[in-house]
N, C-alpha and C positions, 0 to 999 in steps of 0.2 A: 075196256076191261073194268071192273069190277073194283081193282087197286085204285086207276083212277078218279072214279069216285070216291071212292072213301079217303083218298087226300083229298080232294078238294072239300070235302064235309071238313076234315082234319085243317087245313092248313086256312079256312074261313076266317080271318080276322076281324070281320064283320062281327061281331056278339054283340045283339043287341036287348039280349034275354037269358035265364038260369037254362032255358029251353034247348038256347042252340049249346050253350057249354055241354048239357047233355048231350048232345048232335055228334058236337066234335070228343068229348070221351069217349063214346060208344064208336064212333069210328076208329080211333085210336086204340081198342082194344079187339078192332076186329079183324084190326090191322095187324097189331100185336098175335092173335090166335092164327092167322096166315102163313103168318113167318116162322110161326114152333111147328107148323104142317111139314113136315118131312115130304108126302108127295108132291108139293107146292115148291119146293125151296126153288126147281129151276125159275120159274118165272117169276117169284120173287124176289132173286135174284138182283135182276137192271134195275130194282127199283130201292136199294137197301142202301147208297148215300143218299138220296131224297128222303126216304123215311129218317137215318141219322140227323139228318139238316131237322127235319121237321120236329123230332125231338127235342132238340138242342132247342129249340125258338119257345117250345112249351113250356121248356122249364122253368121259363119268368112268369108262366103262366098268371094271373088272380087267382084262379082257381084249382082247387086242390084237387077236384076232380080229374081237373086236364095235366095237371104234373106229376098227379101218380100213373093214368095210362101212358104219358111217355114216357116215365121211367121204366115201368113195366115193359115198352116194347123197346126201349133203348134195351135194358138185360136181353131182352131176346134175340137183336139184334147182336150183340157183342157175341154171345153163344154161339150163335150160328157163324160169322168170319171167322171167329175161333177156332170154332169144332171142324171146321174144315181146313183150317190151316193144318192143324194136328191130323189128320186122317189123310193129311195128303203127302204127310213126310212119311 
């Protein structure tokens, strides 16, 4: 699938360039736009504490790039186990 690439773009700890930190933002954010997808939420789903972990690891990030896309998809994250906590009482 589709997710599993964009982790492993994301979760690359290899940076050996500004090139790949661009690599892993843009995955991070496209990961982030996945997850605010409403007709996506089932299958992305299984994959929302791997993305949580994955977050959490960026935030030490260098780069400012990579720690605002996970902030970014960390809120979107929390929205979404949220908004259904709430929609299911």
């Amino acid at each position: 699938m589709v997710v599993n690439r964009l982790l492993a773009f994301a979760q690359d700890s290899t940076q050996r360039s500004d090139l790949e930190d661009d690599l892993k933002s843009h995955a991070l954010h496209i990961l982030r736009s996945l997850t605010h997808d409403s007709g996506l939420a089932q299958d992305i789903f299984p994959y929302l504490r791997v993305l949580l972990n994955l977050c959490l690891e960026n935030f030490n990030s260098a780069k400012w790039s990579v720690r605002n896309a996970s902030l970014q998809l960390f809120g979107k994250i929390l929205l979404s186990v949220f908004s259904k906590k709430i929609h299911s009482k």
